[in-house]
N, C-alpha and C positions, 0 to 999 in steps of 0.2 A: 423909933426902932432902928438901928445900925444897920447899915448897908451891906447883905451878904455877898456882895462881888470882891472877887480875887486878887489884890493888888498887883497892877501889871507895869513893868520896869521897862524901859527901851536899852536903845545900846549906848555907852556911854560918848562918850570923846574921841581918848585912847581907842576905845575897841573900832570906832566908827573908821579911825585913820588909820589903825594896824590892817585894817580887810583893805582900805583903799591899797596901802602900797602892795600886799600881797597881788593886788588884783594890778594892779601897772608892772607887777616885774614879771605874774605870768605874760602878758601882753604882750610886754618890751624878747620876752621870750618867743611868745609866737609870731611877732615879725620879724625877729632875726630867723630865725628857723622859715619862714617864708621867702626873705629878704634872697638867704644862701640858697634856697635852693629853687629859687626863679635864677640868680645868678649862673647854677650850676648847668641847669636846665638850658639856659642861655648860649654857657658857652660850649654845651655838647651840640646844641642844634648847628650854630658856627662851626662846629669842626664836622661834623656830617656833614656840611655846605661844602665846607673845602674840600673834602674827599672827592663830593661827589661831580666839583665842578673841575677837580685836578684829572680826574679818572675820567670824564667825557671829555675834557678838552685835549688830553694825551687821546683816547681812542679816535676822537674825529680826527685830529690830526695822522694817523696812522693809516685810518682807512682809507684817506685820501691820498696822502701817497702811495699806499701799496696798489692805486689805482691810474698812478699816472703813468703815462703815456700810452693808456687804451686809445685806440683810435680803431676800433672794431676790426676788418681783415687788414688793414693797412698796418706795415710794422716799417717801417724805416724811410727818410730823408737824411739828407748829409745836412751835416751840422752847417751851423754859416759861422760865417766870418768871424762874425763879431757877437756878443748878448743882443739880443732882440729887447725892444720896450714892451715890455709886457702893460702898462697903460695903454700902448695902440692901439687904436680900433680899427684902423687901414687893413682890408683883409690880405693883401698883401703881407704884412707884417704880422697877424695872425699865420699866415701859413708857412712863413719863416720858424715861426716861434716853436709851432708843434714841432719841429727838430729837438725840442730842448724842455722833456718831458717836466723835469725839473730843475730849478732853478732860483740862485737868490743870490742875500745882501747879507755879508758877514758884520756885522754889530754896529754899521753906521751912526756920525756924531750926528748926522741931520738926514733927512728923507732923502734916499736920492731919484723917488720916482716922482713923475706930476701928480701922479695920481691919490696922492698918502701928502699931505699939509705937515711940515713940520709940529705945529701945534694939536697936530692927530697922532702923535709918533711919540716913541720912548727913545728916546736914542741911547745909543747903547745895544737894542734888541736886535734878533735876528727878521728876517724878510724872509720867507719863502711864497716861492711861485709853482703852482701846479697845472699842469698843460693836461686835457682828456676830453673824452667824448661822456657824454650819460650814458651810464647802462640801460636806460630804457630807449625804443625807437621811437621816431615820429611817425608818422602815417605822412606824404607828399600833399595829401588835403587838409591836414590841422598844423601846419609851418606856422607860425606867427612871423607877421612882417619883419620887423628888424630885429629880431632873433636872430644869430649864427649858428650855422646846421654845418656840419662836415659827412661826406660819403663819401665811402673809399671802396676800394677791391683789393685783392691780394696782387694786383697788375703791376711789375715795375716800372711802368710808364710815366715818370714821374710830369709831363708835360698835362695830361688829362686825369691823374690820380693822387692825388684823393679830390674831392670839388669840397672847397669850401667857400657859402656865400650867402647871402640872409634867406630869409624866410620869405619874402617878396618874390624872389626870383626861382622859382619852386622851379620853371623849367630846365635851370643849372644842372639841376640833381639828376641827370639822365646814365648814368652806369648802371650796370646790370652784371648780375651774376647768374652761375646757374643751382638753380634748385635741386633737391636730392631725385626729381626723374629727370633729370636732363636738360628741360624745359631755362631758358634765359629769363630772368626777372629782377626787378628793379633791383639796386645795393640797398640796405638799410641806412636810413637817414638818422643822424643823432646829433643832437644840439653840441655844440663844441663849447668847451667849459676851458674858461683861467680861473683860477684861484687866486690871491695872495694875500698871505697868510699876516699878520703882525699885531706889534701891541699898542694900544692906546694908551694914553693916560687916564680915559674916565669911559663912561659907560655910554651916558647921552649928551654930547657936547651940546653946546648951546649959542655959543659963537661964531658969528658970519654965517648966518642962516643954517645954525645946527649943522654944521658941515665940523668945525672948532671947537677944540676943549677950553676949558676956561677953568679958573681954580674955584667960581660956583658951584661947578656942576655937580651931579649927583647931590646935592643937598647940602653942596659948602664943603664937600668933603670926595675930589672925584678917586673913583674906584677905576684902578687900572685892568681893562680888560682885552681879550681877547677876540678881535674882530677879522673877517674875512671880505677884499672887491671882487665883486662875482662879474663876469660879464657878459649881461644880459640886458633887460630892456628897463629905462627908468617908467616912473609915472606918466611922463608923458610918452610915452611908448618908443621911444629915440635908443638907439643903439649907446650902453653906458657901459661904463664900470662903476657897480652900486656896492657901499658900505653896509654889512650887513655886523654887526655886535653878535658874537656867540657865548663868550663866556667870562662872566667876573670875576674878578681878582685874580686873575692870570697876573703877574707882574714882570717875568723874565720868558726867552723864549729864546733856546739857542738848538744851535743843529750841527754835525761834522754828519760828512761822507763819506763811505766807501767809493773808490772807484777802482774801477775794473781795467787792468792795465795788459792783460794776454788776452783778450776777448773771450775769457771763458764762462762769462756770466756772474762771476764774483768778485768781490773787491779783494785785491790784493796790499800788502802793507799797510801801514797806518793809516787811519781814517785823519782829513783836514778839514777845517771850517771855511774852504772857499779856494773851492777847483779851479779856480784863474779863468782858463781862455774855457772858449765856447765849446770845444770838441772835449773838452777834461766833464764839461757839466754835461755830453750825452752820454758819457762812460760812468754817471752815477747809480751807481748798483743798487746799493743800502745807505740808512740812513739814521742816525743816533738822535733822538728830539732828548731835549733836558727842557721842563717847562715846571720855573717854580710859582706857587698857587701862594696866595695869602686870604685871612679871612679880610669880610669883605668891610668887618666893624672890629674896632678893638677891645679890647681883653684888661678889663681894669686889673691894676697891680700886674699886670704882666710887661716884661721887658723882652725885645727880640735882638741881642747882641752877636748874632751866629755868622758862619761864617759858610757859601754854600756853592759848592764846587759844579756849576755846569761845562761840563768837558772840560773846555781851553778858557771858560771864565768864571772868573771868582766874584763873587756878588757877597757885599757885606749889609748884615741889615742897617738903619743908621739909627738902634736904641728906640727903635717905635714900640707902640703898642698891639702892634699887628702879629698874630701867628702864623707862620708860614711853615709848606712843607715842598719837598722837592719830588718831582716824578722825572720818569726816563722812560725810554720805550727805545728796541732797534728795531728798522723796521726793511725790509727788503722790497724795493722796487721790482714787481714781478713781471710786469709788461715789459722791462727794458732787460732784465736777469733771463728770465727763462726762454729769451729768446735767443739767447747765446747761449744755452745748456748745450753740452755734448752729451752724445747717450753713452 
């Protein structure tokens, strides 16, 4: 008797390779359509980075100026002579220096402080230095040994005012003020801060004991950033000037000043990139930062041929793959301005 089952046919050849290529070109579709918009996604996260590294490194920079030359009630010394080394540690030269709230290096071809390694340094970039006191106080019993503390009064004696001297010698700090009943009590003590400000060529050098950039670093590819010497106490607790990295892909860093030429607290005529003698940098009023930012990876199919004007310098890119954007800020030194305001 014959088989009543249903004669069943498969797919042929043709039919078997037509589904294959259908099914490779949707594919070759869904990774291009992955491919771009990992891509895309890529280079939106990169430009968020830039924004956000160009907009905190302009605001740190700004808030620190608008802070220099606090030195709590004490508001003036005569300028000296000459620029003070702001690398010194000699408190002596520390208490020169506070005369010279701020302070710097117009576009140097090489470092010119000890403190900053030519191979640490963009040459070309600007140097700024910021002289102040912290806004928060010490207590006389929590000093840390070789910490610098500065206390001052509103006394014009400059022979005994302001005391500046470590943290070891707590009984330095003996000035006193009077309190709101009357009553005489200690000045407030507050750590005495340098800043100086400039640009490296990478992020975490690696050369001469991580002190040195090297064209290793950061991953074979170093990213120029923006780092600040603080001076305070290294690891081994010794009186330093320590490199502290703030921000990546900084790449340029230029500044002009106002200075104040009738003592009226404002700067008068054109702002210059580098007030000369010692008495022209206590008379800086305000102050113009130009800090141009780039990403901190490149941008396939992208070319950077632009051309980009900070103040008094023109910076071209040289055809990289890098995107970059320029910021600016003016910023008025309030501690040295509003004490020359007339009412």
């Amino acid at each position: 008797m014959p088989s009543l089952k249903p004669y069943v046919r498969g797919f042929s050849l043709v039919e078997l390779m037509v589904a294959l290529a259908i099914g490779l070109v949707l594919l070759t579709l869904l990774a291009t359509v992955f491919a771009n918009s990992s891509r895309s996604q890529k280079e939106i996260t990169m430009a968020a980075q830039q924004v956000e590294n160009g907009r905190y490194a302009i605001e740190l920079l700004s808030e620190d100026l608008r802070h220099a030359g606090f030195y709590g009630p004490y508001f003036s010394l005569p300028a000296p002579t000459a620029l003070t080394d702001p690398c010194s540690l000699a408190l002596a030269d520390l208490r020169t220096g506070i005369a010279l709230p701020v302070q710097g290096y117009d576009s140097p071809a090489s470092s010119p402080l000890s403190c900053i390694d030519d191979d640490n340094f963009v040459a070309g970039t600007d140097i700024l230095v910021i002289r102040r006191v912290s806004t928060v106080t010490t207590a006389a019993g929590s000093l840390v040994n070789n910490l610098v503390y500065l206390q001052s009064t509103a006394s014009p004696n400059l022979a005994t005012n302001p005391v500046i001297d470590l943290g070891s010698s707590a009984s330095s700090f003996n000035l006193q003020i009077r309190n709101g009943s009357g009553a005489n009590v200690a000045a407030p003590i507050r750590k005495l801060e340098t800043h100086i400000y400039f640009i490296a060529p990478c992020s975490t050098p690696t050369g001469s004991g991580n002190t040195k950039c090297t064209s290793t670093d950061d991953g074979g590819t170093p990213i120029p950033t923006l780092k600040r010497l603080e001076l305070t106490v290294d690891s081994s607790g010794n009186t330093a000037m320590v490199t502290y990295p703030l921000v990546e892909g900084i790449q340029n860093l230029q500044f002009e000043y106002g200075i104040d030429t009738d003592s009226d607290g404002g700067p008068n005529g054109s702002s210059t990139t580098d007030p000369g003698a010692a008495p022209n940098w206590q008379n800086v009023m305000a102050g113009r930062l130009y800090l141009l930012a780039r990403n901190t990876q490149p941008s396939a199919g992208y070319i950077d041929n632009k051309t980009y004007n900070l103040g008094g310098t023109t910076v071209s890119a040289p055809g990289d793959n890098y995107r970059r954007h320029l910021y600016t800020a003016a910023v008025r030194v309030k501690n040295q301005s509003e004490r020359r305001d007339t009412p």
